[in-house]
N, C-alpha and C positions, 0 to 999 in steps of 0.2 A: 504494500500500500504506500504511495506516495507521500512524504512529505507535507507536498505542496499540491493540490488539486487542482484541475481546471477542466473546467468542460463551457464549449461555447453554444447558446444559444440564440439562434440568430445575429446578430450583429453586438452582441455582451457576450463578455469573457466573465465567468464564474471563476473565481479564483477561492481556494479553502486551506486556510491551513491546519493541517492534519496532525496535529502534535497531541491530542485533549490529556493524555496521561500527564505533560507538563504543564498543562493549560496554556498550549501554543504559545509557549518562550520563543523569543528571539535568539533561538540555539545560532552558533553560526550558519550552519548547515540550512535554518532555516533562513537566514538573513540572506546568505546564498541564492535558495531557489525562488527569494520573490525577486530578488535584483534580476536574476535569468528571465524570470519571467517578463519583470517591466521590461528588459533592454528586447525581449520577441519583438513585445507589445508598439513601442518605441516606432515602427517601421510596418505595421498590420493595420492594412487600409481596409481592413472587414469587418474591426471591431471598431465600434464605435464607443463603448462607455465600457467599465469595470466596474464588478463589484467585488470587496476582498472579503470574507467572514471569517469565521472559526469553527472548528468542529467542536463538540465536547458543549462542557459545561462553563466556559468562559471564552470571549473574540480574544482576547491576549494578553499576559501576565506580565508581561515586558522580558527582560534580560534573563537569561539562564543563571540563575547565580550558582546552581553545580560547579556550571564549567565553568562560570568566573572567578569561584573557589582555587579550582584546580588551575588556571591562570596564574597565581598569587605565585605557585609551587617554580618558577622561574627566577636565575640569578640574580635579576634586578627588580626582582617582589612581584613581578607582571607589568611592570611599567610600559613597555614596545608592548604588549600582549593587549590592554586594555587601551594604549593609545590607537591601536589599529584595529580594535574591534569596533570602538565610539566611531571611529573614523567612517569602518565599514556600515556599520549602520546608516550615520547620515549621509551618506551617498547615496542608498535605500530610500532613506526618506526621502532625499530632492529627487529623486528619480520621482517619484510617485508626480512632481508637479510639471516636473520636463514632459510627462507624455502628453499627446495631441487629444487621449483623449479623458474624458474624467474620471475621475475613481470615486466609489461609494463605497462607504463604509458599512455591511452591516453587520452590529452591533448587538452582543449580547452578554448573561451571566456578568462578565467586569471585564475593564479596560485601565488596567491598571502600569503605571510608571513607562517604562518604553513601549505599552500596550495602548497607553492612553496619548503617548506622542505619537503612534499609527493611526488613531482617529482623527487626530489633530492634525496631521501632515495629507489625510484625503483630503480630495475636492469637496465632499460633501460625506454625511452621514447620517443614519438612519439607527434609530434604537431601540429593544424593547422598553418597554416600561419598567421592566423591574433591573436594567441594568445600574450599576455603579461604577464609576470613574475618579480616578486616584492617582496622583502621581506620590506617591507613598514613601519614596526611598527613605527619606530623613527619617522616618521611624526607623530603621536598620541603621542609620549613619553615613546613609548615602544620598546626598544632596540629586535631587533628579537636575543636573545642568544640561544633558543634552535634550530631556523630555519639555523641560521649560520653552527651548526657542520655539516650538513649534504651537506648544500651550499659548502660549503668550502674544502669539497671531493669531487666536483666533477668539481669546477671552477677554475681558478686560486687565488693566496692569493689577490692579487693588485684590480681587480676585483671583486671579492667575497666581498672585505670592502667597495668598491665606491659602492656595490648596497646596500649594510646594512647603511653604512655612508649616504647617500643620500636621501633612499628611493623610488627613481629614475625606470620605470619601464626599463625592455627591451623589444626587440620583440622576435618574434620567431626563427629570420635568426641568431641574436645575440646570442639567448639562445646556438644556434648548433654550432656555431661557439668557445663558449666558454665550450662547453661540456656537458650543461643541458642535450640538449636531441639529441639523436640521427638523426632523420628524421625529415621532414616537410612535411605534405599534404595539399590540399584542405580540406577546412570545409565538401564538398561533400565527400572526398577520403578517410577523415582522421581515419573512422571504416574498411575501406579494406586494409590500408596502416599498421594496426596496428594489424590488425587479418592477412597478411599476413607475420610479422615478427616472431609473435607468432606460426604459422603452421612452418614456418624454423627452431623454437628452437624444439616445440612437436616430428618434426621426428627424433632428435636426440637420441641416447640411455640415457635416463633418466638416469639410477646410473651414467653416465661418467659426464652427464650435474652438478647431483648432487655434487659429489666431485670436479667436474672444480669450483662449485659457492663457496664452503664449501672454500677451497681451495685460493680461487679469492680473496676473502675478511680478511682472515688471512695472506696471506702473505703481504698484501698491509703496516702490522702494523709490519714486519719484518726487520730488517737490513738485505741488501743483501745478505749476505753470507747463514745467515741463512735463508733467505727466498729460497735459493739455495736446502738448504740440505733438508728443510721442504717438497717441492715440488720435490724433486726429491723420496722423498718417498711418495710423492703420485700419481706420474707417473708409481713409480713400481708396488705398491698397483692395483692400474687401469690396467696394462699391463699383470696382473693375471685372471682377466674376463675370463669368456667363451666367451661373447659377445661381449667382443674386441678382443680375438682370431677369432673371428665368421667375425669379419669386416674388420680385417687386411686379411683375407686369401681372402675375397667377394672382395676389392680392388685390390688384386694380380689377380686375377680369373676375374677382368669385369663384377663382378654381385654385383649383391642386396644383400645386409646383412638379414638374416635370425635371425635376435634378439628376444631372449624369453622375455626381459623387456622391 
């Protein structure tokens, strides 16, 4: 049984990961086969949206701390050992926003410390209701630093520190309320709730969706003005399409867009 799952339906890639005995740690191995998987993804003009979950009884408990135990066990205490695993991870993590197309997250049982910077780092995210979110480490003695930058874009500052400060979990209604994730289902809903967000992104026109995301996350790191100018040429860029010519004219017209991509 694979690791890492994925089965495609229609124009969404299913992606699972298959660990539930650890409660899908960020083993290497597992950091591994989602980076494999985004750099396919990366270049797959068929897919149009992702979703990542979890199997088991939790979507991700963050880092292995087995192996980062046995890490330690290294001349220099795991120091190269730990710089290049953090390292490897966040390259994982931007991956998630480099691709063309978006990623959803869905979400259950708990999403705790590097578990909870994988909800943070998708495009969007979808939860049961009875999930819990945590970046927890400081109760063990470990400051969550790389789970923060991803936290921290997506929550407010005040909050973002009282749940790193703390340790403290939240719920699901909390999660939404401060921006984690977008929706909330039933445990029962929560695979139709999230394959039905993902069908709303897939019928969009792919290259517009791709430059909307390309686009989304660069100017986020612009001072306004030029976040103005950056985006206003990629509105024009976009407004050169055949297939937004194809969809502006299907809007004027009362019909269906006839897109070639």
């Amino acid at each position: 049984m694979a690791l890492l799952e994925r089965h495609d339906t229609n124009s969404i890639a299913h992606l699972k990961m298959n660990a539930p005995e650890k409660l899908n740690a960020l083993s290497e191995e597992m950091l591994s086969a989602l980076q494999s998987q985004f750099d396919n993804l990366q270049n797959d003009r068929q897919i149009r949206a992702v979703i990542l979950s979890g199997s088991g009884k939790a979507f991700c408990a963050g880092h292995d701390l087995k192996e980062m135990t046995a890490g330690r066990q290294a001349e220099d205490g795991g120091k190269a050992y730990f710089t290049e695993l953090f390292q490897k991870c966040a390259h994982m993590m931007t991956s998630i926003q480099k691709l063309p197309q978006p990623v959803i997250a869905q979400v259950h049982g708990s999403a705790t410390a590097a578990g909870c910077q994988l909800v943070a780092s998708c495009d969007m995210a979808v939860a049961a209701d009875s999930t819990r979110f945590g970046v927890n480490g400081v109760n063990i003695g470990l400051f969550c630093s790389t789970p923060m930058v991803a936290l921290s874009r997506n929550i407010p500052r005040k909050q973002a520190f009282e749940m790193l400060i703390t340790g403290q979990f939240i719920n699901a209604e909390r999660a939404r309320e401060l921006g984690l994730v977008n929706r909330i289902a039933s445990e029962d809903e929560l695979e139709e709730a999230t394959t039905e967000l993902a069908e709303t992104v897939a019928s969009k026109l792919a290259v517009a969706v791709k430059i909307g995301k390309e686009a989304f996350y660069n100017q986020l790191q612009m001072p306004l003005s030029e976040a103005y100018d950056y985006t206003g040429s990629v509105m024009a860029e976009n407004m050169l399409f055949r297939d937004t010519e194809e969809g502006i004219s299907a809007f004027i017209e009362k019909r269906d867009p006839n897109w070639e991509q």
